[in-house]
C-alpha positions as CSV (number, residue, x, y, z in Angstrom):
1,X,0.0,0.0,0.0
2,X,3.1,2.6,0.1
3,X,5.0,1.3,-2.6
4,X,5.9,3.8,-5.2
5,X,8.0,4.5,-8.2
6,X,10.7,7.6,-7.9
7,X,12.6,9.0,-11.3
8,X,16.0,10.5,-9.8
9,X,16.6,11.9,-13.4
10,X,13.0,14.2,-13.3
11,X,13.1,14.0,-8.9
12,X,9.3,12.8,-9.0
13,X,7.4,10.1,-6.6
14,X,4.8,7.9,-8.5
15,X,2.6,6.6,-5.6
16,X,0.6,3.3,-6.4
17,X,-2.7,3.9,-5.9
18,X,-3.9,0.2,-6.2
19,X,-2.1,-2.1,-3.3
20,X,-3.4,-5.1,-5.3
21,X,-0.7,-4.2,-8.1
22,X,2.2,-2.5,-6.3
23,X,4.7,-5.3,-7.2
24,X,4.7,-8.5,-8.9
25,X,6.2,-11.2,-9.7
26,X,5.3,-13.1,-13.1
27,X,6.9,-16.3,-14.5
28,X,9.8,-16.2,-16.6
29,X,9.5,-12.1,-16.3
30,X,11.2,-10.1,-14.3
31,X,9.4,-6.9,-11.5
32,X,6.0,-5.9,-12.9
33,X,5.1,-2.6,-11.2
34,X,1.4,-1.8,-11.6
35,X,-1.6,-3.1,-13.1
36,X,-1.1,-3.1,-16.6
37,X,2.8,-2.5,-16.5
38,X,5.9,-1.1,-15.9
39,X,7.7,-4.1,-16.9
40,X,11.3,-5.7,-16.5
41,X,11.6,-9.0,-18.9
42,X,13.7,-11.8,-17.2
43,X,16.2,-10.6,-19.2
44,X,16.4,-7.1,-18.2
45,X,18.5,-6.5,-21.4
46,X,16.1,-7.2,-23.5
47,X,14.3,-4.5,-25.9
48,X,11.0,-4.9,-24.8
49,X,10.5,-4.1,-21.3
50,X,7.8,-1.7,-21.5
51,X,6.7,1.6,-19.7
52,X,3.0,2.2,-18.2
53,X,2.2,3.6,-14.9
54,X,-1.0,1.4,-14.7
55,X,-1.8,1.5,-11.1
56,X,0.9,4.4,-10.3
57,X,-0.3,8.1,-10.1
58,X,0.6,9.6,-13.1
59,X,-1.2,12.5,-12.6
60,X,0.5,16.2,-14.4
61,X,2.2,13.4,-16.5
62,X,1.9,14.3,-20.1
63,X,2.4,11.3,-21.9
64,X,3.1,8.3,-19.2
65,X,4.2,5.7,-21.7
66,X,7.4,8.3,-22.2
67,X,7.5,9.8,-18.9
68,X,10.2,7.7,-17.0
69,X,12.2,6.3,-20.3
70,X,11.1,8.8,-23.5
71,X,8.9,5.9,-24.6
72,X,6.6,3.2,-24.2
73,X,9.6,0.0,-24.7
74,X,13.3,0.8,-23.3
75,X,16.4,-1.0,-22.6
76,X,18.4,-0.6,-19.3
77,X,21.7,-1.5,-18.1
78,X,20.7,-2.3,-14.5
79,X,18.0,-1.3,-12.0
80,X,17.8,-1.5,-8.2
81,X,14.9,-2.2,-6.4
82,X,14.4,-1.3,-2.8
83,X,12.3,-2.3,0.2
84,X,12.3,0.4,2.4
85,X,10.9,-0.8,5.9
């Protein structure tokens, strides 16, 4: 119920706003974060994870499949996720 998603680049908290979709796990895929996706593939290389905010606040945001990564599928290097307790 307080998860949340924070850009450092644009210093912005997404707050979840469904506790239902905060975070998941799905088989042979990496995090999921959100109803409908902000998705890491199991191979976090790989050209399609894809940008949504889904169950995240994206309220002000302009467009939010290009909010966090410029568009809708990205590529990343690494990512860190954190529990925070």
């Amino acid at each position: 119920s307080k998860a949340f998603l924070f850009s450092v680049n644009k210093r912005k908290v997404y707050r979840n706003t469904d506790k239902q979709y905060a975070i998941r796990g799905v088989s042979g895929l990496g995090p999921m974060f959100g109803s409908i996706g902000f998705l890491v593939q199991g191979d976090y290389k790989s050209k399609n994870n894809r940008s949504d905010f889904g169950s995240y606040d994206s309220n002000g945001v302009n467009d939010p499949n290009t909010e966090l990564f410029g568009g809708q599928y990205f590529t990343i290097d690494e990512y860190e996720v954190y529990k925070l307790e």
